[in-house]
MMTF fields as JSON, N, C-alpha, C and O atoms, coordinates in Angstrom:
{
  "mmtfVersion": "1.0.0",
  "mmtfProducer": "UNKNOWN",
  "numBonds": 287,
  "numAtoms": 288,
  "numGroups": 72,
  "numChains": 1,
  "numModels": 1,
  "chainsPerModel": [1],
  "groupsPerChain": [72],
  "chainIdList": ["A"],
  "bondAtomList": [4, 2, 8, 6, 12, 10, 16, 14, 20, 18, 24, 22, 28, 26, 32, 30, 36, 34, 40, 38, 44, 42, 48, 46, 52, 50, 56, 54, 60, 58, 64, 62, 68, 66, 72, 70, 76, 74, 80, 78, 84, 82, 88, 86, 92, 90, 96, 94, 100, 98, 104, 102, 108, 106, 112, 110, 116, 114, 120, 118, 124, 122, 128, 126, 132, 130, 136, 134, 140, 138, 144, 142, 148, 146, 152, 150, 156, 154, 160, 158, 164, 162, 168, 166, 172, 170, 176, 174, 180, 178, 184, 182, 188, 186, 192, 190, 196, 194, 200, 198, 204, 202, 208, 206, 212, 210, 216, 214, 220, 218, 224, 222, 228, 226, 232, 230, 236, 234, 240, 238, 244, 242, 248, 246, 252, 250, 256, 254, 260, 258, 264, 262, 268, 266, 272, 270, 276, 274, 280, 278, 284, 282],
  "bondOrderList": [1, 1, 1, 1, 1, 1, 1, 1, 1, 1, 1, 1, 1, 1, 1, 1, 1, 1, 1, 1, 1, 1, 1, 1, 1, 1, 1, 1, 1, 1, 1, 1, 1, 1, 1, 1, 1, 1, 1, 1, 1, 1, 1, 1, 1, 1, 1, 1, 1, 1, 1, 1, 1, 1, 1, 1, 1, 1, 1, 1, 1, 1, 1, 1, 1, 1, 1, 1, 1, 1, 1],
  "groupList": [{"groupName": "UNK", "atomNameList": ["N", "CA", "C", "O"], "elementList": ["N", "C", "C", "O"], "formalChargeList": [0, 0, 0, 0], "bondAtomList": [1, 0, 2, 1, 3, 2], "bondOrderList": [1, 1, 2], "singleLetterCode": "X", "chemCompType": "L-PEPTIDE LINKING"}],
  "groupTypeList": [0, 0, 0, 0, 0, 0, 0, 0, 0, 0, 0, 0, 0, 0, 0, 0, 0, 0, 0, 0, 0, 0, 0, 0, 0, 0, 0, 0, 0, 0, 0, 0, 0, 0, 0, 0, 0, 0, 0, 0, 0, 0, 0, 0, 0, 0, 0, 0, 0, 0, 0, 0, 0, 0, 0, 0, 0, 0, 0, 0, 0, 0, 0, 0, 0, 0, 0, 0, 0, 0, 0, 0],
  "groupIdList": [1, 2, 3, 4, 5, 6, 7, 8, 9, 10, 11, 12, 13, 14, 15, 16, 17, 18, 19, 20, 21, 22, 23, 24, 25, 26, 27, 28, 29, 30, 31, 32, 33, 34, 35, 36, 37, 38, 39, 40, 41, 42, 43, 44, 45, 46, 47, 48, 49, 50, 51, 52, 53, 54, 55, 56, 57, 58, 59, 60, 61, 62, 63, 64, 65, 66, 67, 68, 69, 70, 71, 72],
  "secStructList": [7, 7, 7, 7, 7, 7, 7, 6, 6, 7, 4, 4, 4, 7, 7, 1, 1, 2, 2, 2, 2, 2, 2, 2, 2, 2, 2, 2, 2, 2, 2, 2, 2, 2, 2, 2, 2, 7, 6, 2, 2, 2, 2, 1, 1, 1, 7, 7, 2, 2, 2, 2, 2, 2, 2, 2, 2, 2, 2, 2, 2, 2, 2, 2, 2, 1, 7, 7, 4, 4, 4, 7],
  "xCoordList": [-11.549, -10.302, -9.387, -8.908, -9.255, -7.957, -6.278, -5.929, -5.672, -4.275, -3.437, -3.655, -2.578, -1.892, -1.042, -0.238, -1.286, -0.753, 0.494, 0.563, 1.461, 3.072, 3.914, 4.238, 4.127, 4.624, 6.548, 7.445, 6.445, 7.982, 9.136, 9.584, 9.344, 10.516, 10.229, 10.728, 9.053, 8.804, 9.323, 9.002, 10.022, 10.853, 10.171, 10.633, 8.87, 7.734, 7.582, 7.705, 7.197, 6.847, 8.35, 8.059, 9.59, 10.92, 10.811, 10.775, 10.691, 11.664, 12.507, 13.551, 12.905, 14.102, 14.813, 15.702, 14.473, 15.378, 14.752, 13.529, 15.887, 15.897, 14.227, 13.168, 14.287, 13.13, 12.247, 11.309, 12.086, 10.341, 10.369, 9.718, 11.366, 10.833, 10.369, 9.145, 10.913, 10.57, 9.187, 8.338, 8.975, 6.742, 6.295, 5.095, 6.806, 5.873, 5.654, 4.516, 6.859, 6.103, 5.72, 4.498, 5.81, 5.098, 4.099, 3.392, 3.178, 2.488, 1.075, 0.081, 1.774, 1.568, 1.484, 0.519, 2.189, 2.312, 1.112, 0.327, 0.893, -0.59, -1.402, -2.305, -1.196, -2.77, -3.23, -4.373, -2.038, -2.622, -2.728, -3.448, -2.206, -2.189, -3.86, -4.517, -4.232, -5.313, -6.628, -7.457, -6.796, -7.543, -7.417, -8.423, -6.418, -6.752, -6.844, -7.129, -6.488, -7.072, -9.052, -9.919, -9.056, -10.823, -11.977, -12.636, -12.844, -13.989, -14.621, -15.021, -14.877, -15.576, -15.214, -15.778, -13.825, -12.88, -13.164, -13.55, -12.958, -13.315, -14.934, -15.506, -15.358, -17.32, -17.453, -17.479, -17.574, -18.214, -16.886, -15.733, -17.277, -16.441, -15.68, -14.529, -16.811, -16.091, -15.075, -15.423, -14.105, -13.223, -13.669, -14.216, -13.527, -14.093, -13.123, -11.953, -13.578, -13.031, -11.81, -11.058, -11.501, -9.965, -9.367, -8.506, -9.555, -9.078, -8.695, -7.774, -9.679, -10.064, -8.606, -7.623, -8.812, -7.734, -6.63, -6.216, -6.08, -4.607, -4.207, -3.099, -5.433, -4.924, -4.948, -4.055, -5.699, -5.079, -3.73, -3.217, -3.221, -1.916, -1.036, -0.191, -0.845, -0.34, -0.421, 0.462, -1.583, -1.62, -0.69, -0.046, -1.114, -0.286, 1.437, 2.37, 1.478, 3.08, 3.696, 4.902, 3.021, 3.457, 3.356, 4.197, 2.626, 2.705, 3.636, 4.155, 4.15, 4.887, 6.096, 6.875, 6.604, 7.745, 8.192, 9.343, 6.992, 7.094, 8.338, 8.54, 8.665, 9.614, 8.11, 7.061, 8.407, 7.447, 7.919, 9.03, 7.028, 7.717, 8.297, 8.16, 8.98, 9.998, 10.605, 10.387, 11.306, 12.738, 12.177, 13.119, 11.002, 10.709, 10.661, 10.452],
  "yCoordList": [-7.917, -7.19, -7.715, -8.842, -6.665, -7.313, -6.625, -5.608, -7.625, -7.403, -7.034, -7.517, -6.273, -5.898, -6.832, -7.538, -6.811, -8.337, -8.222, -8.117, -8.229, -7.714, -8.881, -10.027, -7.942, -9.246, -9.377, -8.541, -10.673, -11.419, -10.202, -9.502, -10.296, -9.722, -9.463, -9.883, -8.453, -8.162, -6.702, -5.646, -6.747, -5.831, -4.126, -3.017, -4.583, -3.978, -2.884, -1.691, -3.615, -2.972, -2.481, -1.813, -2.431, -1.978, -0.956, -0.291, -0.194, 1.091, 1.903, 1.313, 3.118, 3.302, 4.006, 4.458, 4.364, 4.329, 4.294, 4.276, 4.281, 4.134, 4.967, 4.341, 5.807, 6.564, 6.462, 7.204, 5.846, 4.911, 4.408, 4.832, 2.99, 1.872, 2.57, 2.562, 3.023, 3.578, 3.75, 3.011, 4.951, 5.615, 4.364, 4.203, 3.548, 2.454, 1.396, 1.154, 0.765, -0.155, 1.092, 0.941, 1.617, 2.816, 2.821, 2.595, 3.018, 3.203, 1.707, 1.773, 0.47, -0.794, -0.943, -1.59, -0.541, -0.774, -0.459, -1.138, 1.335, 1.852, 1.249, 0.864, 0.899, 0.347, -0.999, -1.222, -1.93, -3.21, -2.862, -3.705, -1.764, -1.726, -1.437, -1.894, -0.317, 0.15, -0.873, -0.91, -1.688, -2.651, -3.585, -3.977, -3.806, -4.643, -4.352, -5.119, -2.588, -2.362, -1.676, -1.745, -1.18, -0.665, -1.042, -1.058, -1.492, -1.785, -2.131, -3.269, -0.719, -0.972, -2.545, -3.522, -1.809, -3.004, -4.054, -4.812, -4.39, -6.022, -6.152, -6.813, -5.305, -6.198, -6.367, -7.587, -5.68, -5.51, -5.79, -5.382, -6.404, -6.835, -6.021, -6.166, -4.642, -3.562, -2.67, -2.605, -2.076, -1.475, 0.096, 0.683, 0.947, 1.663, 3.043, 2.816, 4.28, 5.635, 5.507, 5.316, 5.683, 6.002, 4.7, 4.82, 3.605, 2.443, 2.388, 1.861, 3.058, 3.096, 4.524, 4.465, 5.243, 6.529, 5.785, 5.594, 5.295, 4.309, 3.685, 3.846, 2.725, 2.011, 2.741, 2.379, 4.025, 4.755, 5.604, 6.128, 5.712, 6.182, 5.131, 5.569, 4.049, 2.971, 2.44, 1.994, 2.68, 2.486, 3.601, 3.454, 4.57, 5.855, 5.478, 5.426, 5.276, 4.998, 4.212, 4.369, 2.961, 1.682, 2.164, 1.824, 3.173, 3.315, 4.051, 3.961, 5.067, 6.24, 5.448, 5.863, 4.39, 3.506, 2.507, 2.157, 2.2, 1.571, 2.509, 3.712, 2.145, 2.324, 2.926, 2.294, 4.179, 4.373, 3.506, 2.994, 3.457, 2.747, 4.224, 5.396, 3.46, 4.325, 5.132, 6.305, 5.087, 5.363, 6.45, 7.179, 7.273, 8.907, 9.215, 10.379],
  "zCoordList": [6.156, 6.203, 5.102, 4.985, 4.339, 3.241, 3.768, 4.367, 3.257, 3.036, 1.868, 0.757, 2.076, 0.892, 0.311, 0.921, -1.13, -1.936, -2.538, -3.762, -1.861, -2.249, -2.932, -2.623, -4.119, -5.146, -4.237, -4.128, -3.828, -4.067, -4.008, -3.1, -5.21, -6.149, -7.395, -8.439, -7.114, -8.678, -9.286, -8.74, -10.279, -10.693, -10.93, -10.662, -11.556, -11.424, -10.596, -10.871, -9.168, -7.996, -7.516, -6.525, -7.624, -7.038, -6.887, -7.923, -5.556, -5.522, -6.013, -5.734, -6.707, -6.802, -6.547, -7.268, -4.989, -4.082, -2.809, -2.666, -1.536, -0.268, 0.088, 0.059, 0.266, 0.706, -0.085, 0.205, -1.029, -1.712, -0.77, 0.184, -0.674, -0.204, 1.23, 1.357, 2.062, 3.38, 3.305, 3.804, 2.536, 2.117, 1.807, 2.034, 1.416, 0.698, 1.952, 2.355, 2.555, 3.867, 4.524, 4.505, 4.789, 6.148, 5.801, 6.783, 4.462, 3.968, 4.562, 5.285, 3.729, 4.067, 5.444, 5.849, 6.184, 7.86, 8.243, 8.904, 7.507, 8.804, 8.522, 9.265, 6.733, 6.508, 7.23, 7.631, 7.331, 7.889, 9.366, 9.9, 10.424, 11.41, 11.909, 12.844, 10.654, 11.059, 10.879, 11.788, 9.704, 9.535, 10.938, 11.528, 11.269, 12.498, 13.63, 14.55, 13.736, 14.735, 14.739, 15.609, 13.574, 13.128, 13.429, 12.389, 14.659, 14.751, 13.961, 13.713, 13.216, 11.698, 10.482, 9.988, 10.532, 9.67, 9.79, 8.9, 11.433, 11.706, 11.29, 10.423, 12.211, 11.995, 10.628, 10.462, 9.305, 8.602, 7.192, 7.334, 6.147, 5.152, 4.526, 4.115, 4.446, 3.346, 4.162, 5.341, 3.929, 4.27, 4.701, 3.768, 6.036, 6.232, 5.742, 5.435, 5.688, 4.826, 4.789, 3.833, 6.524, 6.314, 5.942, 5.071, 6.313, 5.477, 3.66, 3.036, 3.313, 1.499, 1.414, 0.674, 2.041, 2.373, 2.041, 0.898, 3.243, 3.518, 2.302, 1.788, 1.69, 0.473, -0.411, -1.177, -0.993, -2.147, -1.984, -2.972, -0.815, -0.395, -0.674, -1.454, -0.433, -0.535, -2.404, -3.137, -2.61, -3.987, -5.312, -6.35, -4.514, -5.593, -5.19, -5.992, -3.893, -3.939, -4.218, -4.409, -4.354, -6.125, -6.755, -7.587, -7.211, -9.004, -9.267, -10.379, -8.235, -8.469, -8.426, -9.284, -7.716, -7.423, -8.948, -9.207, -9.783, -10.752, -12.099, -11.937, -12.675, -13.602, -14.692, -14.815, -15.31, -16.472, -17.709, -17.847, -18.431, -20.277, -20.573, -20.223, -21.381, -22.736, -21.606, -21.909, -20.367, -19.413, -19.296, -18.985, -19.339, -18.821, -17.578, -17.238]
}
């Protein structure tokens, strides 16, 4: 079972605004909720569908939260 690796205070990963940050732990929430609750999850190392699901949801909504280069 992995966990999501949440930087500190990294400027990077910031929100910018209220309702990112909201999608983004909600996001984080189901996923760790569901890994520990998953049968699958627990027995076996690799992360099962909807697990892999959760974290590319979780993943697109950091990136979308990140600041682009050149202020676009």
């Amino acid at each position: 079972m992995q966990s999501l690796n949440r930087p500190q205070s990294s400027l990077a990963t910031r929100p910018h605004s209220l309702e990112q940050a909201q999608s983004l732990e909600q996001a984080r929430a189901e996923y760790e909720a569901h890994t520990r609750g998953c049968r699958q999850c627990l027995a076996d190392t690799v992360p099962c569908a909807a697990a892999k699901h959760l974290r590319r949801v979780y993943n697109n909504l950091t990136r979308a939260a990140r600041p682009r280069p050149g202020g676009r």
